[in-house]
N, C-alpha and C positions, 0 to 999 in steps of 0.2 A: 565449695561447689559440689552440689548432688551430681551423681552419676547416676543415669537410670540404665538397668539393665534390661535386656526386654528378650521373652525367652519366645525363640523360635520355635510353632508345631512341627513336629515332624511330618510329612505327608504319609497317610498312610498306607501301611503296606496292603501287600496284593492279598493279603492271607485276612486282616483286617478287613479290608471291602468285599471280600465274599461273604464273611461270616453278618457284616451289619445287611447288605442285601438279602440273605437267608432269613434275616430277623425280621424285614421289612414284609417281607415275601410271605413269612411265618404269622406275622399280625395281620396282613390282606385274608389269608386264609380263615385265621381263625374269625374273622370280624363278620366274614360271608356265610360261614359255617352255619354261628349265630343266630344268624339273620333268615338262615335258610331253615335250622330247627324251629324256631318261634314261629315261622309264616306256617309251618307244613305241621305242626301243633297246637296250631290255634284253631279254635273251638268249631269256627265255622270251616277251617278248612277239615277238621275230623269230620263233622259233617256230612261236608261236600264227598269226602273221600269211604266215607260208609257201604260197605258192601249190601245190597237189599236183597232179602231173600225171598222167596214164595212159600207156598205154606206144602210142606212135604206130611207133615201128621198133627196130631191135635192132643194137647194133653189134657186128657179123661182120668177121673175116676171111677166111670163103668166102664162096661166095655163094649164100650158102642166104636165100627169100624165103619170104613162106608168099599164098596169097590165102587169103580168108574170103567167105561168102556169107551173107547177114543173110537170115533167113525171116519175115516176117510175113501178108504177103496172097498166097494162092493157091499153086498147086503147077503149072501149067500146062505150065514150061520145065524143073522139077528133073530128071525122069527123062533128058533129053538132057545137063543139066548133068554129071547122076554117067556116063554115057556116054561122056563126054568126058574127064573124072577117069580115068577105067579105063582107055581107050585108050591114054592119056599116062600113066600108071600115078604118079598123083599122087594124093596124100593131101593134104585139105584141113580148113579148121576149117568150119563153120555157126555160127551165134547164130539160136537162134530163142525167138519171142515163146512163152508158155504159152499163150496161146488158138491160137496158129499147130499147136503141138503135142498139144492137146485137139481141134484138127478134124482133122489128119492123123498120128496116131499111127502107122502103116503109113511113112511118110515120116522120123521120126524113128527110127522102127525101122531102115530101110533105112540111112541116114547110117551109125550106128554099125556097123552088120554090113558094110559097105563098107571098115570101116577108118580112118571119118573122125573128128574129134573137132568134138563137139554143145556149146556154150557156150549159157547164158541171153542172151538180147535184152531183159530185164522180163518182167512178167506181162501188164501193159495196153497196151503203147508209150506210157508219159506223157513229157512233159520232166521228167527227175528232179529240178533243179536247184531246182524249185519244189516238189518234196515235203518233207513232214516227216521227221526221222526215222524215226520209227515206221513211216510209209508206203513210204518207200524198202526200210528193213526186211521189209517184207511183199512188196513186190515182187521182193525177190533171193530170200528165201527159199522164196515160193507157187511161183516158175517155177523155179529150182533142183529141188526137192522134185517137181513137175510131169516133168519131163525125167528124174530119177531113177526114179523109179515106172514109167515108159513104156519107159525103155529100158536099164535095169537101171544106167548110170553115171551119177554126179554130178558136173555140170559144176563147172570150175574157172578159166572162164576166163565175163567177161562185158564185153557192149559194152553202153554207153548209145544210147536211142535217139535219135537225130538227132545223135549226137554231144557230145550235152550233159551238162555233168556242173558237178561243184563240188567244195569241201573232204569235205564232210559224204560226199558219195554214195562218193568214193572210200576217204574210211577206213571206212565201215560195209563196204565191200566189203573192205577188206581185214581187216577183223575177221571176216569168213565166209567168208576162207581163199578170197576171187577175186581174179584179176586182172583188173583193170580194161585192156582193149584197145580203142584206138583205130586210127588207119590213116595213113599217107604216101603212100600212090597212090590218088588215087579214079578210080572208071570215069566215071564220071557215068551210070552205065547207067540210074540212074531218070530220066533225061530224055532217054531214048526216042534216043540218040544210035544214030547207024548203025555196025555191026559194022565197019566200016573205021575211024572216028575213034575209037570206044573203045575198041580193038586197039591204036592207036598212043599214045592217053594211058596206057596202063599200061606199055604196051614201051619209051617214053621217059620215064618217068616212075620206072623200078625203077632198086633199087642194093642191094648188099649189106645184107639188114637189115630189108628191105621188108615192108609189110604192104597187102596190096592190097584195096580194099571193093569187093566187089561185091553184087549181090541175086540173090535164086533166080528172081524173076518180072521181071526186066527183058527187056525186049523184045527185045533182040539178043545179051542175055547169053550164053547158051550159041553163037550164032550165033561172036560174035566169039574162044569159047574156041581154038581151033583154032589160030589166027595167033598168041594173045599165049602158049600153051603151045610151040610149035612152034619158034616166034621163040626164045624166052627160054631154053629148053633148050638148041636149037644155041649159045647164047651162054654156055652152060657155069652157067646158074643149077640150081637143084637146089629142088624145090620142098616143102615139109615143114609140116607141121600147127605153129599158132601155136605149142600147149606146149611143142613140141619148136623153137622160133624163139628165145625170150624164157628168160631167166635167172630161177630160180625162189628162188635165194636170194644172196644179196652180191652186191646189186646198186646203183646210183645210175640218177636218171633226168637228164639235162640239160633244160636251158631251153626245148628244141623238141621231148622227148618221147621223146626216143630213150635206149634202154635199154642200161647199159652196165656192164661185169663191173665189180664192188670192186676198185680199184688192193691 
């Protein structure tokens, strides 16, 4: 006669069922982990996830810089500004606001007849960064359409105001055929700096490529144009409106903005 013996599991202990839970617990995790590196590294989520930059300066091998003059409140200082322009026989870019352009039409007139090139600033001066689509859309397009009407050319070139921007703001601008322009030399002219030290932050401050900010109604603005055109000429720079600074097609932009021809 066979005797079968038949061997009893132990049930397992309390020390056992935490450690196989922990394992379980430990495989969920890593499986998610996975799942969550491969989705958020794939190609189109790099992508989607791509920070877009504006064009803050331009890589040259002359030394061609351009400044820009932003218009939104008042005209007080412009007529000396473009006086100054003429003398030194420089062509520059503007950005101005639609309502800045709806109170001085005469002023936007004049830029263009001068030579210079007129860019949007918005319609409202909001922070874009906080608008909707729809809303940023209305803004490129009201103050675009605005400056067209007024002064027979349609701008092609736009700067955000305060410098603020995001993904959204700049691909809707470049779906309406603008460049999005930012800057590498500030004057700090809106804080009322004196015509000696904001002479010297742009004059050590430029290099081949440059995009210099300044405003029409700063306070020592046009005072300090004299020293930083005078300076920077003798030093062999050559001064040229942005459109003519920046590469309009095969182009890349680097990690600080600076725009540079397709290898």
């Amino acid at each position: 006669m066979q005797i079968l013996f038949f061997r009893h599991k132990k049930p397992p202990t309390k020390a056992r069922r935490t450690l196989r839970t922990a394992a379980v617990a430990f495989a969920v995790w890593l499986t998610a982990f996975f799942a969550l590196y491969f989705t958020l590294h794939s190609p189109n989520a790099l992508a989607a996830s791509e920070r877009k930059l504006p064009i803050y300066s331009v890589e040259q091998t002359e030394k061609k810089i351009a400044i820009s003059f932003d218009c939104a409140w008042g005209v007080e200082y412009t007529d000396k500004i473009l006086s100054e322009l003429d003398r030194h026989g420089i062509k520059c870019t503007w950005f101005a606001v639609e309502f800045w352009v709806e109170k001085y039409p005469e002023y936007a007139k004049k830029i263009i007849q001068k030579g210079h090139e007129l860019g949007t600033h918005s319609k409202t001066h909001p922070y874009m960064s906080k608008l909707s689509g729809g809303q940023v859309r209305d803004e490129l397009n009201s103050s675009c359409k605005k400056i067209e009407e007024v002064t027979g050319v349609k701008p092609t070139l736009f700067r955000p105001p305060y410098g603020d921007y995001n993904n959204q703001l700049i691909e809707i601008a470049n779906e309406l055929s603008l460049y999005t322009i930012q800057w590498d030399v500030d004057s700090l002219d809106w804080k009322n700096l004196s015509a000696t030290e904001l002479s010297l932050r742009v004059i050590n401050g430029v290099k081949e490529g440059s995009i210099i900010l300044c405003h029409n109604n700063g306070l020592h603005t046009a005072e300090a144009l004299p020293m930083i055109f005078s300076t920077l000429q003798n030093r062999g720079y050559t001064f040229v409106p942005i459109g003519e600074l920046i590469y309009k097609n095969n182009y890349t932009i680097d990690h600080t903005g600076r725009q540079h021809p397709a290898q």
